[in-house]
C-alpha positions in Angstrom: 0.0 0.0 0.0 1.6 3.4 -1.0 2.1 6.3 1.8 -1.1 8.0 0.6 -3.3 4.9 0.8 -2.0 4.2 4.3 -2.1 7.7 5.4 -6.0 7.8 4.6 -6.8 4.2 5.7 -5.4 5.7 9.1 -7.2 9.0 8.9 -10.3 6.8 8.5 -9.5 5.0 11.5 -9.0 7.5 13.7 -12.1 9.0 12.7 -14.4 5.6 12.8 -12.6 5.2 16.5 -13.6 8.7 17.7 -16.8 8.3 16.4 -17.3 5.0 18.1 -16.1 6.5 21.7 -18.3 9.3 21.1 -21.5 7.0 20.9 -20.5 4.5 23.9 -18.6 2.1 22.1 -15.7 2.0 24.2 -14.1 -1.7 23.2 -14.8 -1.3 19.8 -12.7 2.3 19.9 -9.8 0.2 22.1 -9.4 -2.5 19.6 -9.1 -0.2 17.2 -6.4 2.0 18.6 -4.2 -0.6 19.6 -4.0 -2.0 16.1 -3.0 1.5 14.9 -0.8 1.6 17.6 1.3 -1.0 15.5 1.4 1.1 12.9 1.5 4.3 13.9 3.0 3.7 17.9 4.0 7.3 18.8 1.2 8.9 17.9 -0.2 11.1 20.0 -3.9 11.1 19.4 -4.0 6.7 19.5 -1.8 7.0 22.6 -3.7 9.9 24.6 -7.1 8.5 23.7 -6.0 4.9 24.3 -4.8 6.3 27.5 -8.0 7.7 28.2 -9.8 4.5 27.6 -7.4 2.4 29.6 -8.8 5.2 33.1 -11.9 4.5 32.1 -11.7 0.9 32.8 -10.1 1.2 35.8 -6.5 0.6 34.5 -4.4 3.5 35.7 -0.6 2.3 35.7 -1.5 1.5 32.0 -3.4 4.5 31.1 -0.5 7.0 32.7 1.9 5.3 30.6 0.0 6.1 27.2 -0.7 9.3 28.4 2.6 10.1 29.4 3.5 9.0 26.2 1.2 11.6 23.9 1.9 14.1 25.8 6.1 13.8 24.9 4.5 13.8 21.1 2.4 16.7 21.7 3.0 18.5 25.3 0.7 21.1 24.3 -2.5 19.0 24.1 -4.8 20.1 27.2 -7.2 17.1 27.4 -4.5 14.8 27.5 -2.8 17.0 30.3 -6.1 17.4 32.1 -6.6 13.2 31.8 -3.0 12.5 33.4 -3.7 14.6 35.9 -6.5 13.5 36.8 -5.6 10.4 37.3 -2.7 11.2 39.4 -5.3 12.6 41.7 -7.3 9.6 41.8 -3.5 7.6 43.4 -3.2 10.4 45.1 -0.2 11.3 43.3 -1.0 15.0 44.0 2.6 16.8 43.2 2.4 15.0 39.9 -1.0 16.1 39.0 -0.2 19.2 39.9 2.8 19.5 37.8 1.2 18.4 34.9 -1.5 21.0 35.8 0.7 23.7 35.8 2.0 23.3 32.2 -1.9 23.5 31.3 -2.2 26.7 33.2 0.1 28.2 30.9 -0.9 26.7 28.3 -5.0 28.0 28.9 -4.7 30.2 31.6 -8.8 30.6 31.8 -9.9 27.4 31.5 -12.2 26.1 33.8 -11.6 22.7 34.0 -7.9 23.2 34.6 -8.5 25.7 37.3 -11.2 23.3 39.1 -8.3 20.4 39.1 -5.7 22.2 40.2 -7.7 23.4 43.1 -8.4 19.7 43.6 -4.8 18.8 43.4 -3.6 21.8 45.8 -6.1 20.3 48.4 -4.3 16.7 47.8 -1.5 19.2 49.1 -2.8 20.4 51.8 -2.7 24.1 50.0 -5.9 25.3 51.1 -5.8 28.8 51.1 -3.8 28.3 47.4 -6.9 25.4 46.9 -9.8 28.5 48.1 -8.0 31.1 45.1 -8.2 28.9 42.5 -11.9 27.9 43.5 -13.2 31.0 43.6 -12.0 31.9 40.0 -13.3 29.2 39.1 -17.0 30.8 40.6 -16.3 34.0 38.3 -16.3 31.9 35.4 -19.4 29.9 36.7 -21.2 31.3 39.5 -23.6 28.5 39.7 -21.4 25.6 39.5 -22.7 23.3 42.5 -19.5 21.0 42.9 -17.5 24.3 43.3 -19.8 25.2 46.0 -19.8 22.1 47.3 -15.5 21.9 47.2 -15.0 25.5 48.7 -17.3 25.3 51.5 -15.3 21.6 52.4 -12.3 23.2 52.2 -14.0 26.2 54.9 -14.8 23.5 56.7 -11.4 22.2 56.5 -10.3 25.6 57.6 -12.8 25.9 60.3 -14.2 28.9 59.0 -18.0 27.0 59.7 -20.0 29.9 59.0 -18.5 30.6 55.4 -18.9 27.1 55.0 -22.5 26.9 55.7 -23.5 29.6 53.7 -21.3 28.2 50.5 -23.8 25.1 51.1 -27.0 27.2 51.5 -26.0 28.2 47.9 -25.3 24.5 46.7 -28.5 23.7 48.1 -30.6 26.4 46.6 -28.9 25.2 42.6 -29.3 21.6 43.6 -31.9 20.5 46.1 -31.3 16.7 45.4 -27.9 16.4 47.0 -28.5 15.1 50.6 -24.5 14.7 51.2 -25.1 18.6 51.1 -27.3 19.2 53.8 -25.1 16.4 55.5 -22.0 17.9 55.6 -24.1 21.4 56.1 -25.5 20.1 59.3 -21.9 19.1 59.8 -21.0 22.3 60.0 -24.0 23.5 62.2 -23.1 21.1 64.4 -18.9 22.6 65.3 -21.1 25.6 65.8 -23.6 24.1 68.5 -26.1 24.9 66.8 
């Protein structure tokens, strides 16, 4: 097959396997990327996206490695960034996933997933007023964001500022009424109050 023939037969791939992981078709995607990974082993799209695939089933070394691997093809590529990191956070790898935070700071300064994480992974640390900065710019770039609501008033918690807390949570509340663990931990805070 010339260069041209096998250059489209893998552009066709790489489409067909995005198009099956955008639809739910997860092991059909997989199978796919690893045969193109025979062909085409460094790069970075089959490697992040089979890294992605590999957290999604629960197999983190595995998905790190391809991860790590994309991202020294293309350092630059945020999703990949934000998916390492991420799932240094869930080992509780926390210096790492910050790290590889960092670079996507620079990279998208403004971007609220990125700010949201890095939050996450500066609590990991132990950072909570650095945790509390980056949570509340995330809340300017979306106000109504209950998880935000819900991480910031923890981390008041965590800072025994009880009051702040509870009215972070009177605010999660109000956006989602559903969400017993909210009033939980709300009462929570009531409660270090005697109230």
């Amino acid at each position: 097959m010339s260069k041209i023939g096998s250059s489209i037969k893998i552009q066709r791939l790489l489409k067909e396997s995005s198009l099956l992981c955008h639809s739910g078709k997860f092991n059909e995607a997989k199978e796919i990327y690893q045969a193109l990974l025979k062909t085409i082993p460094n790069h970075p799209e089959v490697l992040g996206n089979l890294g992605t695939l590999e957290l999604q089933g629960g197999n983190t070394d595995l998905g790190i490695s391809y991860l790590t691997r994309a991202l020294k093809s293309n350092p630059t590529e945020i999703k990949f960034i934000i998916n390492l990191a991420n799932a240094y956070i869930s080992i509780n790898q926390f210096t790492e996933a910050h790290e590889q935070l960092e670079s996507a700071e620079k990279i998208s300064p403004n971007l609220l997933n990125i700010l949201y994480n890095k939050a996450r992974a500066l609590r990991g640390l132990n950072e909570f007023d650095t945790a509390i900065t980056y949570l509340k710019k995330c809340l300017t770039l979306d106000p109504d964001n209950y998880l935000i609501l819900c991480d910031l008033a923890l981390l008041f918690t965590q800072k025994e500022n009880f009051q702040t807390a509870i009215d972070l949570y009177n605010k999660a509340i109000k956006i989602n009424p559903e969400n017993y663990l909210t009033y939980y931990n709300r009462g929570s805070s009531y409660e270090k109050l005697n109230k």
